[in-house]
N, C-alpha and C positions, 0 to 999 in steps of 0.2 A: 498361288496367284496373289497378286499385290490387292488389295482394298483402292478401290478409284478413290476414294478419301485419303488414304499415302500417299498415293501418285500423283495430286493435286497438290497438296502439302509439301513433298516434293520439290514439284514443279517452278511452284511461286518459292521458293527459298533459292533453287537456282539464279529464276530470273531477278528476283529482289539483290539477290547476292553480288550477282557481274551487271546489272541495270541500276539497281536502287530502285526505292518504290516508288516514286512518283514516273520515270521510265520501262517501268515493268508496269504499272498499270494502262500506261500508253501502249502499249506492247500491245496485251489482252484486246485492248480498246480497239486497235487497229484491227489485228484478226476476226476480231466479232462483226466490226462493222463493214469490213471488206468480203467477206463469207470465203475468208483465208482456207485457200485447197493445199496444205504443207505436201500431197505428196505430188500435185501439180509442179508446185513449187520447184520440188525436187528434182524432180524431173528435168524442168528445163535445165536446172543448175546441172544437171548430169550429161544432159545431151549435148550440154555447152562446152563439154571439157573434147580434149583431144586425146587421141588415141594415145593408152600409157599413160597419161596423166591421173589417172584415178590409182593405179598402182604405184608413183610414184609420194602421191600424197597420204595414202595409205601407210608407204613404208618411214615417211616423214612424223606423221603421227607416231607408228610402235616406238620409235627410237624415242620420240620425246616424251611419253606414256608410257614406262615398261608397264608392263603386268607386275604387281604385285601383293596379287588373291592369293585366295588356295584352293586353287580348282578343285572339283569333284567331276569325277566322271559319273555319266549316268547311266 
């Protein structure tokens, strides 16, 4: 299991990374002050999609993301 100090560390280098800092701490700012429900969120962005659209966009990702780890099985 990851340390919530990695996964924070993490996090902010993502959003710093494709935001910059001064829009990745808007970012934060917003979610806090808004009392941001990400899996509400998600939710509606999921209900909102059409039937086959999520497997489309699914297959759209693998093709522009191969895999290229080294899986272990467990």
């Amino acid at each position: 299991m990851i340390a919530t100090n990695d996964i924070m560390t993490r996090g902010m280098e993502c959003l710093t990374k494709s935001l910059g800092s001064v829009e990745a701490e808007q970012f934060i700012s917003t979610v806090i002050r808004e009392k941001f429900d990400y899996t509400m969120w998600q939710r509606q962005y999921f209900d909102a999609m059409k039937p086959g659209e999520f497997h489309e966009e699914a297959l759209k990702y693998v093709k522009t993301h191969p895999y290229t780890g080294n899986a272990e099985r467990l």
